[in-house]
RONU-661237 format. One record per residue (C-alpha): residue number from 1; x, y, z. Coordinates in pm, 1 decimal, padded with zeros to 6 digits. Layout:
// residues N
[node NUM; [X; Y; Z]]
...
***
This chain:
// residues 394
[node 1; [10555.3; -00024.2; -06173.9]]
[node 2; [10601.8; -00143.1; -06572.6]]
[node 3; [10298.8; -00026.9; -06787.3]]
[node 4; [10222.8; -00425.2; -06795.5]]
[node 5; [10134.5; -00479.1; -06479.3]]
[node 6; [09773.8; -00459.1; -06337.5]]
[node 7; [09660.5; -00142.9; -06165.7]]
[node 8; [09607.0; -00159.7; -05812.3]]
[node 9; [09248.0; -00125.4; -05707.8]]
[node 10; [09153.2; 00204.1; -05561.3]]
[node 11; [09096.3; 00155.0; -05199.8]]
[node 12; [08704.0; 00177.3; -05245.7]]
[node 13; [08717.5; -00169.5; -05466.4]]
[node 14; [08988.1; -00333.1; -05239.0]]
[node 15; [08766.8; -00284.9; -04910.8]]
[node 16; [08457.6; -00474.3; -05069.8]]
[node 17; [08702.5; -00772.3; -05149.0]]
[node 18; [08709.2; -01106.4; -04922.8]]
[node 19; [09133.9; -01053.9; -04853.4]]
[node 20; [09017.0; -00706.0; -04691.4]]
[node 21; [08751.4; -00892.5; -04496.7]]
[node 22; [08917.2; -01152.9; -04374.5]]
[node 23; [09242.4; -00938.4; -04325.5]]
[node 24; [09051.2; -00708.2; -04070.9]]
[node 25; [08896.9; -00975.9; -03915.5]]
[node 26; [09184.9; -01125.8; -03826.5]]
[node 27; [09312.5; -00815.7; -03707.2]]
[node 28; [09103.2; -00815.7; -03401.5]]
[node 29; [09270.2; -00963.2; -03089.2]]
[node 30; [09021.9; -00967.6; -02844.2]]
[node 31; [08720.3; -01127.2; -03027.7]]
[node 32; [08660.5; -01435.0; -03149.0]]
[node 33; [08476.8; -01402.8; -03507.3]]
[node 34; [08405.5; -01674.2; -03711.3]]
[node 35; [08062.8; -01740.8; -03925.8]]
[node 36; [07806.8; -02022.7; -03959.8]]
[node 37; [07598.0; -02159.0; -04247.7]]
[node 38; [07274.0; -02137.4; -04218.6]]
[node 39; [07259.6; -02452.3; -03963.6]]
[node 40; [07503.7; -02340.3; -03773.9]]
[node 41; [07828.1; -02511.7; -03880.9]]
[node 42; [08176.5; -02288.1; -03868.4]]
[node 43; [08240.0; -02155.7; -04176.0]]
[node 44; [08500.7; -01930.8; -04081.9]]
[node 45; [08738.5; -01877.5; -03852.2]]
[node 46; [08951.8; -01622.6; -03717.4]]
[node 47; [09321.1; -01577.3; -03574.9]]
[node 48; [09161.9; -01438.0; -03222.7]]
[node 49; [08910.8; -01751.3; -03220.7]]
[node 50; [09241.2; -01957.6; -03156.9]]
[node 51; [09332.1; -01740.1; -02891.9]]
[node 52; [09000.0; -01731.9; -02731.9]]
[node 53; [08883.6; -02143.5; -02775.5]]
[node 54; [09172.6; -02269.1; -02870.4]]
[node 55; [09096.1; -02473.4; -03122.8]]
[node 56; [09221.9; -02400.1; -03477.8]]
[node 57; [09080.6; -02350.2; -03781.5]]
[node 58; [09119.2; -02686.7; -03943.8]]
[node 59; [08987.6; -02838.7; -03655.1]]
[node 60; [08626.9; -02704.1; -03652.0]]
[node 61; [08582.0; -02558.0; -04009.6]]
[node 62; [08283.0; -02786.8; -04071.5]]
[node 63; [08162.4; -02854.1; -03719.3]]
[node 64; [07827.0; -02739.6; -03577.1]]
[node 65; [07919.6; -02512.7; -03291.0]]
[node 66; [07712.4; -02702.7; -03016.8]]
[node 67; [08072.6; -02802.4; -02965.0]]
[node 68; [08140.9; -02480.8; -02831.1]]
[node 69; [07835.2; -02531.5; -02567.9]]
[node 70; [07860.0; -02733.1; -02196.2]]
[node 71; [07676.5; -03066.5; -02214.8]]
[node 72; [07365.0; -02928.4; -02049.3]]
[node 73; [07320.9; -02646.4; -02268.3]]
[node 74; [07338.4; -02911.9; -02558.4]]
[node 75; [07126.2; -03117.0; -02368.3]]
[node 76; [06823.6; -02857.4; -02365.1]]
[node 77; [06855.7; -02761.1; -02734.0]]
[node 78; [07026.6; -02468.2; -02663.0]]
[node 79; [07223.3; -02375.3; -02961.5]]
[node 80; [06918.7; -02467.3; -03200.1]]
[node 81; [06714.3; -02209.1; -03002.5]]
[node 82; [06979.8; -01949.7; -03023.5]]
[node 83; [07020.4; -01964.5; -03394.0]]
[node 84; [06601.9; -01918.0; -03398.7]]
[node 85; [06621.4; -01634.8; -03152.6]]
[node 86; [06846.0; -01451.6; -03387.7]]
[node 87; [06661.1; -01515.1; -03727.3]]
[node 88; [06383.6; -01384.8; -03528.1]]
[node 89; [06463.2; -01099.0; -03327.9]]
[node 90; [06787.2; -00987.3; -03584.6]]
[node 91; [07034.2; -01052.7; -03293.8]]
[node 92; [07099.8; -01287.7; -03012.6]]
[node 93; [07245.8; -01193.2; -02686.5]]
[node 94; [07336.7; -01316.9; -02340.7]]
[node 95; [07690.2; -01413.3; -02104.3]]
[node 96; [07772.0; -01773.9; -02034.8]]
[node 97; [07967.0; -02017.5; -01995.1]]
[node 98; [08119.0; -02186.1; -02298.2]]
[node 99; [08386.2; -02463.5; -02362.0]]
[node 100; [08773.3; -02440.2; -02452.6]]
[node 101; [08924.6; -02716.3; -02659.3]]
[node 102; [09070.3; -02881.1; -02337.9]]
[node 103; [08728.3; -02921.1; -02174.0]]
[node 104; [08745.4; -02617.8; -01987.1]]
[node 105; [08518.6; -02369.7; -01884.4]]
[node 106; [08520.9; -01956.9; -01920.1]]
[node 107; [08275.5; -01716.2; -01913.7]]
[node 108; [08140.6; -01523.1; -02250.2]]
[node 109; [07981.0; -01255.6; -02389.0]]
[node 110; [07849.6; -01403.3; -02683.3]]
[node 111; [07666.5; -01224.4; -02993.9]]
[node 112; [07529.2; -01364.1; -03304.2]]
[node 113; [07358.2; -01254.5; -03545.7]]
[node 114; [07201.7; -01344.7; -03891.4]]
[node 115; [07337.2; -01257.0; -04240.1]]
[node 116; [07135.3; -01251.4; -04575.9]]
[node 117; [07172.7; -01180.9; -04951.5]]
[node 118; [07057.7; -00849.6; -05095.1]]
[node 119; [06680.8; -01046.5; -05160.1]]
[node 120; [06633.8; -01162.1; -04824.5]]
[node 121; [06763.9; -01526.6; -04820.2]]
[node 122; [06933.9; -01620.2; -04517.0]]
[node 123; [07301.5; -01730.4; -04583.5]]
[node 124; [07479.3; -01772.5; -04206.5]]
[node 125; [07507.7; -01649.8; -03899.9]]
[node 126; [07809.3; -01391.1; -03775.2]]
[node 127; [07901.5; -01507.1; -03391.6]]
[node 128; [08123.8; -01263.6; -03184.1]]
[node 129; [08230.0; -01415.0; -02831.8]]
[node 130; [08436.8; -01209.4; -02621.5]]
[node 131; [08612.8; -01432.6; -02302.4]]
[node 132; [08511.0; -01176.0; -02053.0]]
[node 133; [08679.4; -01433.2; -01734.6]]
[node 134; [08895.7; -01082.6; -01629.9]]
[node 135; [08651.2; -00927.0; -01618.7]]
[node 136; [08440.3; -01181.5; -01378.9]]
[node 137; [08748.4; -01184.5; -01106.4]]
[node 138; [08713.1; -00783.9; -01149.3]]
[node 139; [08364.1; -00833.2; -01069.8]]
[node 140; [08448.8; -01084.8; -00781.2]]
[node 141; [08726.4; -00890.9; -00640.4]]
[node 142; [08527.2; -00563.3; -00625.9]]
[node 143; [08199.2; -00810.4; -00451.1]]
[node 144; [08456.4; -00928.0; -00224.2]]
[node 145; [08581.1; -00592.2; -00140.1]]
[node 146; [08218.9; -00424.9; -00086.5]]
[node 147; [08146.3; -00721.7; 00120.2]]
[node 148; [08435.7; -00656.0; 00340.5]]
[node 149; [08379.9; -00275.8; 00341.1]]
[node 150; [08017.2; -00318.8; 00431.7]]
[node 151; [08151.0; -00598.2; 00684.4]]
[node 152; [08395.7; -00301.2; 00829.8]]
[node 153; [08115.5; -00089.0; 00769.8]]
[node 154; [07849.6; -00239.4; 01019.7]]
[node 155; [08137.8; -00341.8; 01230.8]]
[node 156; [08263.6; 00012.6; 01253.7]]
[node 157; [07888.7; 00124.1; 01327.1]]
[node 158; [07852.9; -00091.4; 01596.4]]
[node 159; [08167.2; 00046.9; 01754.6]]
[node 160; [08023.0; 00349.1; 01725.9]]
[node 161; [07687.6; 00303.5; 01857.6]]
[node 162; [07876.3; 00183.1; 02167.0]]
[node 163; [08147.2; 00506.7; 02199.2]]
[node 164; [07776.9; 00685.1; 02185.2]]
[node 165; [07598.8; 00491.5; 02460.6]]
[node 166; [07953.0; 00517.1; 02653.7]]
[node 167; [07954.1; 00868.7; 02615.2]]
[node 168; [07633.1; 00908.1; 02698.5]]
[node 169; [07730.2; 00717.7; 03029.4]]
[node 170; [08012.4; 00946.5; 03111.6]]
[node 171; [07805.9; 01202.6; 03017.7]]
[node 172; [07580.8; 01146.1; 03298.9]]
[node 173; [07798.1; 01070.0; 03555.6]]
[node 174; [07985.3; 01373.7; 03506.7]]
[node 175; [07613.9; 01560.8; 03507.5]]
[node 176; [07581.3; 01422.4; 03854.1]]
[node 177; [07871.9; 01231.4; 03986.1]]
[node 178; [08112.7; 01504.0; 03945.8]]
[node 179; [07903.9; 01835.1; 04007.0]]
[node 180; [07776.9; 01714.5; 04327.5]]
[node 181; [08116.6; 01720.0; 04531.2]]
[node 182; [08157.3; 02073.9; 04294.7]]
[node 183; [07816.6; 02216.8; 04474.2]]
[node 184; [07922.1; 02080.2; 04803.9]]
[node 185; [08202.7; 02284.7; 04775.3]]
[node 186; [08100.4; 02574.1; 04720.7]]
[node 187; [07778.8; 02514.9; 04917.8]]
[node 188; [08019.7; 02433.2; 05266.3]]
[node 189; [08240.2; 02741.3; 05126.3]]
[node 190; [07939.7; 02974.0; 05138.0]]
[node 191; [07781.4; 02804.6; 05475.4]]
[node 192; [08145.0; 02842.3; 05646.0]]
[node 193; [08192.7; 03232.6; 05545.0]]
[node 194; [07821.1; 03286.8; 05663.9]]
[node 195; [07868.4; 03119.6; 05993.0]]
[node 196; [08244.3; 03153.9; 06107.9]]
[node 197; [08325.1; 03495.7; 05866.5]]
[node 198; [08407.0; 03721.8; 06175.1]]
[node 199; [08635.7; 03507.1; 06311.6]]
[node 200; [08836.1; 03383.0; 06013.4]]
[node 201; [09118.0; 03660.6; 05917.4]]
[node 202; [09119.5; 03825.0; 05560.8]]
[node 203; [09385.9; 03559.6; 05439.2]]
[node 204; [09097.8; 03265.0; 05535.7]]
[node 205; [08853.6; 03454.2; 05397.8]]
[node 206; [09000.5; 03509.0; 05095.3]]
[node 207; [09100.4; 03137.7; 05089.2]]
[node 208; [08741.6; 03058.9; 05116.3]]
[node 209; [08645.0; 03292.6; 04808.1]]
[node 210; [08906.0; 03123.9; 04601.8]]
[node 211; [08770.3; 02736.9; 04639.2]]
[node 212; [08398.2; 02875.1; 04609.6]]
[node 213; [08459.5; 03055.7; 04296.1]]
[node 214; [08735.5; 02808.8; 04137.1]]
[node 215; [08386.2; 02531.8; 04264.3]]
[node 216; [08151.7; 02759.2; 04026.4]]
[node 217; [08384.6; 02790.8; 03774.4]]
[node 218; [08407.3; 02417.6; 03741.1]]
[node 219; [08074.5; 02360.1; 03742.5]]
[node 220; [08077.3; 02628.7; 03467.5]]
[node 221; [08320.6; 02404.3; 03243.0]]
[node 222; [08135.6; 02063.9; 03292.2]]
[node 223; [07764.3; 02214.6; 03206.5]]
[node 224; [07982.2; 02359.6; 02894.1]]
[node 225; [08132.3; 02059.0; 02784.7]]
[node 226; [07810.8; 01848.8; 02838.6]]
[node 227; [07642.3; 02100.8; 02610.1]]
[node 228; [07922.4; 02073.9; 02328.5]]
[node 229; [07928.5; 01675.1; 02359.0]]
[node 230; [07546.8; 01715.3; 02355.5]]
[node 231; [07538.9; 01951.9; 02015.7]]
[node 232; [07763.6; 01707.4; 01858.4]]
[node 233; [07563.6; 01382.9; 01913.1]]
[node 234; [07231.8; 01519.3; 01893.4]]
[node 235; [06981.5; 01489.9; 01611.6]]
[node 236; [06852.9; 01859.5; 01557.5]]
[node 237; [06537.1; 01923.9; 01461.6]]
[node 238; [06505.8; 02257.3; 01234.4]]
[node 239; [06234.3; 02502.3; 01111.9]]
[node 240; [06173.4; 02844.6; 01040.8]]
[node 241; [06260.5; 03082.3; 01313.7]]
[node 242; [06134.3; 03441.2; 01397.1]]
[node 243; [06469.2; 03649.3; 01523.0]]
[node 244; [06249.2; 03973.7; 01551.4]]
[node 245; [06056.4; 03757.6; 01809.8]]
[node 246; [06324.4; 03560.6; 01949.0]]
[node 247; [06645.7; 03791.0; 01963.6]]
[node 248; [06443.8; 04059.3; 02233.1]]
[node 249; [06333.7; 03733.2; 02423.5]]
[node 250; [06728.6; 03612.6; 02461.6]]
[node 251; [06854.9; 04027.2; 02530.0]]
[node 252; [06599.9; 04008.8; 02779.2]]
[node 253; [06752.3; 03779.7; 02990.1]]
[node 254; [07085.9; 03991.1; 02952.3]]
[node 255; [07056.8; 04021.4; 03330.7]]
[node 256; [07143.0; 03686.9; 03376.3]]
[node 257; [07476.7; 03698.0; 03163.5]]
[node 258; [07748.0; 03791.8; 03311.2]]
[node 259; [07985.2; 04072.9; 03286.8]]
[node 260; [07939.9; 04460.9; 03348.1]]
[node 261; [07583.5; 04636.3; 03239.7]]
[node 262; [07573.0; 04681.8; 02820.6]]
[node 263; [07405.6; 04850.1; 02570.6]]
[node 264; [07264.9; 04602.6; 02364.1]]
[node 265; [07141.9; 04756.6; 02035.8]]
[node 266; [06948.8; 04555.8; 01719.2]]
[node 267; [06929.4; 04628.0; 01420.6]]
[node 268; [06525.5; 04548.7; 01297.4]]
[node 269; [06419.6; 04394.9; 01114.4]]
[node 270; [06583.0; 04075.5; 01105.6]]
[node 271; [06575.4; 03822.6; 00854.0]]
[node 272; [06436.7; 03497.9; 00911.2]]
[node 273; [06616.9; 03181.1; 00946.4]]
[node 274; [06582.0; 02790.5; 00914.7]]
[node 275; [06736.2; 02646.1; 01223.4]]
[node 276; [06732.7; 02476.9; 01563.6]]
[node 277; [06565.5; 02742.6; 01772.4]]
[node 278; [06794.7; 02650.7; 02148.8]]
[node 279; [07089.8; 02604.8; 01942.7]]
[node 280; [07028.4; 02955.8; 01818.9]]
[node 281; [06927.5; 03052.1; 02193.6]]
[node 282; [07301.7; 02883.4; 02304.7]]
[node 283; [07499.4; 03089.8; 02055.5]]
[node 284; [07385.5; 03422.3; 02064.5]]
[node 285; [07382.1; 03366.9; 02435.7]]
[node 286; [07762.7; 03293.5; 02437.7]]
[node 287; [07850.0; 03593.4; 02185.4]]
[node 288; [07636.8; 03858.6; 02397.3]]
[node 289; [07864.2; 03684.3; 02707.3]]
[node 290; [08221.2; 03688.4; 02510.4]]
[node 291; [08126.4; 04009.8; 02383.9]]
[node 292; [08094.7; 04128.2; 02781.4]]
[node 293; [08412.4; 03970.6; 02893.7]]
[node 294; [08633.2; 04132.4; 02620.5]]
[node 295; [08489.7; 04474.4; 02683.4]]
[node 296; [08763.4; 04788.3; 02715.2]]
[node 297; [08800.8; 04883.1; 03042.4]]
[node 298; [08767.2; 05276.0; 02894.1]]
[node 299; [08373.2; 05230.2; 02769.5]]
[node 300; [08089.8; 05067.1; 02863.0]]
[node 301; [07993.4; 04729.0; 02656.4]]
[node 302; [07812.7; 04871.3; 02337.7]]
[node 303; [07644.4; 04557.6; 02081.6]]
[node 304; [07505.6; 04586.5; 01795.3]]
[node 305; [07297.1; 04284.4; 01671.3]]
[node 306; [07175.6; 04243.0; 01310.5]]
[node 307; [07122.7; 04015.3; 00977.0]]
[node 308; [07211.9; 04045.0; 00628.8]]
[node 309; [07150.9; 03833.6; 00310.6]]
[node 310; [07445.8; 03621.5; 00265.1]]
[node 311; [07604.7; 03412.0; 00024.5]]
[node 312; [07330.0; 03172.7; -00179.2]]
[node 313; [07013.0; 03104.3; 00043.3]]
[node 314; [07145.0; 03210.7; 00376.4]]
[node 315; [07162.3; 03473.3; 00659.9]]
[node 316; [07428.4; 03610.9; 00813.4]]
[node 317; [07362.5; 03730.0; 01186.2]]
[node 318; [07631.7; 04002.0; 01351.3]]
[node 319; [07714.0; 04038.8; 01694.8]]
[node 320; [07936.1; 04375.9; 01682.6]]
[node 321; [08099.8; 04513.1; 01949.8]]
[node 322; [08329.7; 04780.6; 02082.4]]
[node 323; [08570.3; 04581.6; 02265.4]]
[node 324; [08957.0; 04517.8; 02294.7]]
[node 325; [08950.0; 04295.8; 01982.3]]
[node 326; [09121.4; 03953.9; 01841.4]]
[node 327; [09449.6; 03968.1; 01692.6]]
[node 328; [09431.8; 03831.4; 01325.9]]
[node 329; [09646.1; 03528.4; 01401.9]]
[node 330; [09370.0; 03422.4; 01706.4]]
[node 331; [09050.5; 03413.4; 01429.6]]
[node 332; [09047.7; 03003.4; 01381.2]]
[node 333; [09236.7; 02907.9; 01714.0]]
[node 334; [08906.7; 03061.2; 01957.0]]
[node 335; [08707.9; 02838.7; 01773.1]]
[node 336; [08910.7; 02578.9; 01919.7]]
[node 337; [08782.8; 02371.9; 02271.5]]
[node 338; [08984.0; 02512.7; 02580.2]]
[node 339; [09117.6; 02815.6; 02397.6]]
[node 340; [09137.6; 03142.2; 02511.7]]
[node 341; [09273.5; 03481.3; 02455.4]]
[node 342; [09388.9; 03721.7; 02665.3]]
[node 343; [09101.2; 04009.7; 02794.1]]
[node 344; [09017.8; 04217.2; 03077.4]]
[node 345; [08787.0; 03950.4; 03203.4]]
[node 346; [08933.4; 03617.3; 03058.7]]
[node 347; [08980.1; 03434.6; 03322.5]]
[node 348; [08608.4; 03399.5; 03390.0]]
[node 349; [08531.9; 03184.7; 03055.1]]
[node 350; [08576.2; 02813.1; 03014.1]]
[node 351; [08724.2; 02799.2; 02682.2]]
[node 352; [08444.5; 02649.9; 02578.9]]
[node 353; [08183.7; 02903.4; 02480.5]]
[node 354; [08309.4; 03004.0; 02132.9]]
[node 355; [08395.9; 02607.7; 02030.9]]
[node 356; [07982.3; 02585.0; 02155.2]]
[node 357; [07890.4; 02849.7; 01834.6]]
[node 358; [08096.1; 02652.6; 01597.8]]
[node 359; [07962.1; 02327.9; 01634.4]]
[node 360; [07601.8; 02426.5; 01661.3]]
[node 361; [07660.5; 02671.4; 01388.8]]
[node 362; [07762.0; 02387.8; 01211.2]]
[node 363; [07502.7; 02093.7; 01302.0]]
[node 364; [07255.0; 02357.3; 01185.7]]
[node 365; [07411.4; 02341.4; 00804.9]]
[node 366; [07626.7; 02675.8; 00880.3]]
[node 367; [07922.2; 02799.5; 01010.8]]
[node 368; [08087.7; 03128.2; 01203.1]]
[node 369; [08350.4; 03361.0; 01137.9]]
[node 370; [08532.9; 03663.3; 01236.7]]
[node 371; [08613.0; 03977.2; 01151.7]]
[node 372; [08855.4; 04222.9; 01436.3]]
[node 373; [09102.2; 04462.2; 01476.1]]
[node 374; [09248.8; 04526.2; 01833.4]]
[node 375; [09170.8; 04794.6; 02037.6]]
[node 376; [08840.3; 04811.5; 01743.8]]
[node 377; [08605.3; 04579.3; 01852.6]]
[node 378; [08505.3; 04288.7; 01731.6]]
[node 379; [08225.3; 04130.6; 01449.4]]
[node 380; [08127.9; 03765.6; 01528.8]]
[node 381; [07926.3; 03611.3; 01260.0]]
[node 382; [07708.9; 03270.4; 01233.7]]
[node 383; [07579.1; 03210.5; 00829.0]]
[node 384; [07228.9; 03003.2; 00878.6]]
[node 385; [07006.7; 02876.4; 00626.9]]
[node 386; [06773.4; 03132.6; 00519.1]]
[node 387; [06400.8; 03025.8; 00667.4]]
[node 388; [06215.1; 02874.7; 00390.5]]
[node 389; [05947.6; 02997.7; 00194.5]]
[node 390; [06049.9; 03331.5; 00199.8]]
[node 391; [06217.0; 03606.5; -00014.8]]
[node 392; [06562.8; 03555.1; 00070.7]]
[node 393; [06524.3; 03183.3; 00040.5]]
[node 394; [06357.8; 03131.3; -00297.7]]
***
C-alpha cells in the first residue's frame, strides 16, 4: 500500500458503517430482512427476501407491505394493527400465511419490530419473516404419523383385549373341559384297583398305577399352566407383607408338599416386603417343593429360609438347600416353561414350577436368581420391593 493511499478503517469503525450492515444482511439465506419507514413502506431489501417472496428489490422499494398480506388480512386492517402492536409492546409476533409475488400462499414466522434514533423518535420498523412451509409438512407428516400410530395403537389394543377374553375362554375350558376326563381317569383307575385288584396280575396292576399317576400328573401341569397364564394377565394388587407371620404359615403346610420329610429351618427375623401376598404364597411354595425333589439321595432335605437387604430399596429372600445342585450352564434355562433338569425326583415336576417364580417375581416389580454348585446345594433367590415405610425402604 503507497503512503498516499487512505488507511483502512480498523475493524471497530468498518462494522458501524452501512456497507457492513447491509453486507451481513445480505449474508443471511434463510431470512427475509428488509426495513420499513415509519408507515410501513419497504425501505430495504435483502438478497434472502428474493428468495423467500420473490419479488426483487426494485419492485417493492417504496411499497407499503400490505402487499405482502392475503386480501382478508388487508381487509381487517391487519398490517396497520401490526405496526401499532409493535410500537407498543417493542415487538410483534405471530405465524401466518403471507403472499409470494405469483399470488401464492406459504406459511411464516414473521417478526417486526420498531427502530428509533438515540432521542426516542421512531424512524422504521425491522421485519424478519422466515418461510417456515418445511417445517409445516414436518409438522403434518409427524400428525399424520401419530394419527396412524395411535390408529395401530387402539387397533392393536383391541386385538389384544380379544387374545385376553380368548384366553380367558381357553382358560376355562381347559379348567373344566379338560380336567374332567383327567379325574375320571384316575377316579375309574382307583375304583377298578379297589374293586377287581385281586384278580388283575402285577403287570395290570401296574398298568393301572401308570394311567392313574400319568392322570394326576396331568392334572398337575394344567392347574400349573392356568396359574402362570393367570400371573401373567392378572392385575396384582400389592402392600406391605409380614414374612415373620407369613413364612411359618406356608412351612406349615409343608405336609402337603410333596417329596420326602425336610428340615425346614428360617432364619428370623425377616425383613418386610411390598408385594402380592398369594403370589408370594405360590413361590415360596414351589422353591420349598423344587428344593424337595432335587434332594441327595445320601441326606435328608435340609432348607434354610432367610432375607437380606438388597440392592436399592429391596429384599432379597433365600431358599438354601443341601441338594444335588444346578450345573452353571442350567441357571437361566429352569426359568424357562417346560424345562427341567435332571434329579433324583424329576420326573414328578411339570416344568412349570420354577417359570411360576419368575413371572410372579416379576409382576411384583422383582425378579429371581441363582446361585449352585453340584453335588453343593442350591440358593434360589426372589429380590422384592422392600415394604414401605420402613427402615430398609426409606
Amino acid at each position: 500500500m503507497s503512503s498516499s493511499s487512505p488507511p483502512f478503517p480498523s475493524y471497530a469503525a468498518w462494522t458501524q458503517t452501512p456497507e457492513f450492515f447491509e453486507l451481513m444482511v445480505n449474508s443471511i439465506h434463510d431470512y427475509a430482512i428488509f426495513g420499513l419507514d415509519p408507515d410501513g413502506h419497504v425501505a430495504s431489501w435483502n438478497d434472502a427476501a428474493t428468495r423467500v417472496k420473490g419479488w426483487r428489490a426494485h419492485e417493492v422499494l417504496g411499497k407499503h407491505f400490505e402487499i405482502f398480506h392475503t386480501d382478508e388480512d388487508r381487509a381487517a386492517g391487519k398490517p396497520a394493527k401490526e405496526l401499532d402492536a409493535a410500537k407498543t409492546k417493542g415487538r410483534y409476533e405471530e405465524e401466518g400465511m403471507r403472499v409470494r409475488s405469483d399470488g401464492t400462499l406459504y406459511p411464516a414466522r414473521i417478526s417486526l419490530a420498531p427502530m428509533h434514533e438515540p432521542g426516542g423518535t421512531l424512524v422504521g420498523f425491522v421485519k424478519v419473516i422466515e418461510n417456515i412451509s418445511d417445517r409445516r409438512t414436518r409438522e403434518t407428516e409427524l400428525q399424520k404419523l401419530k394419527s396412524s400410530l395411535e390408529e395401530r395403537v387402539t387397533e392393536r389394543t383391541r386385538e389384544l383385549h380379544n387374545a385376553v377374553a380368548q384366553l380367558e375362554t381357553f382358560s376355562y375350558s381347559i379348567s373344566h373341559d379338560l380336567r374332567t376326563p383327567l379325574r375320571a381317569m384316575e377316579g375309574f383307575s382307583t375304583i377298578l384297583m379297589q374293586e377287581c385288584g385281586p384278580q388283575l396280575d402285577d403287570r395290570a396292576r401296574h398298568y393301572l398305577e401308570r394311567i392313574a399317576n400319568a392322570a394326576r400328573r396331568m392334572d398337575r401341569l394344567v392347574q400349573d399352566v392356568l396359574t402362570l397364564s393367570r400371573l401373567q394377565r392378572a392385575k396384582l394388587k400389592t402392600d406391605n407383607i409380614d414374612l415373620d407371620r407369613l413364612v411359618p404359615e406356608i412351612v406349615s403346610q409343608y405336609r402337603q408338599l410333596e417329596g420326602p420329610p425336610a428340615e425346614i429351618h428360617i432364619e428370623s427375623p425377616l425383613l418386610p416386603v411390598h408385594a402380592h401376598e398369594p403370589s408370594v404364597v405360590q413361590c415360596l411354595s414351589n422353591l420349598l417343593t423344587n428344593a424337595v425333589k432335587f434332594a441327595r439321595d445320601d441326606a435328608a432335605p435340609h432348607i434354610v429360609i432367610s432375607t437380606a437387604p438388597a440392592h436399592a430399596r429391596f429384599v432379597r429372600i433365600t431358599v438354601r438347600d443341601n441338594g444335588v445342585g444346578v450345573r452353571k450352564e442350567d441357571h437361566q434355562r429352569i426359568f424357562r416353561i417346560f424345562e427341567q433338569v435332571k434329579g433324583p425326583r424329576a420326573s414328578t415336576g411339570t416344568g412349570v414350577g420354577l417359570a411360576i417364580v419368575k413371572t410372579a417375581a416379576e409382576r411384583m416389580g422383582g425378579h429371581v436368581g441363582i446361585h449352585s454348585t453340584p453335588g453343593e446345594g442350591s440358593s434360589f433367590f426372589i429380590e422384592l420391593p422392600a415394604a414401605r415405610g420402613t427402615a430398609s425402604h426409606d
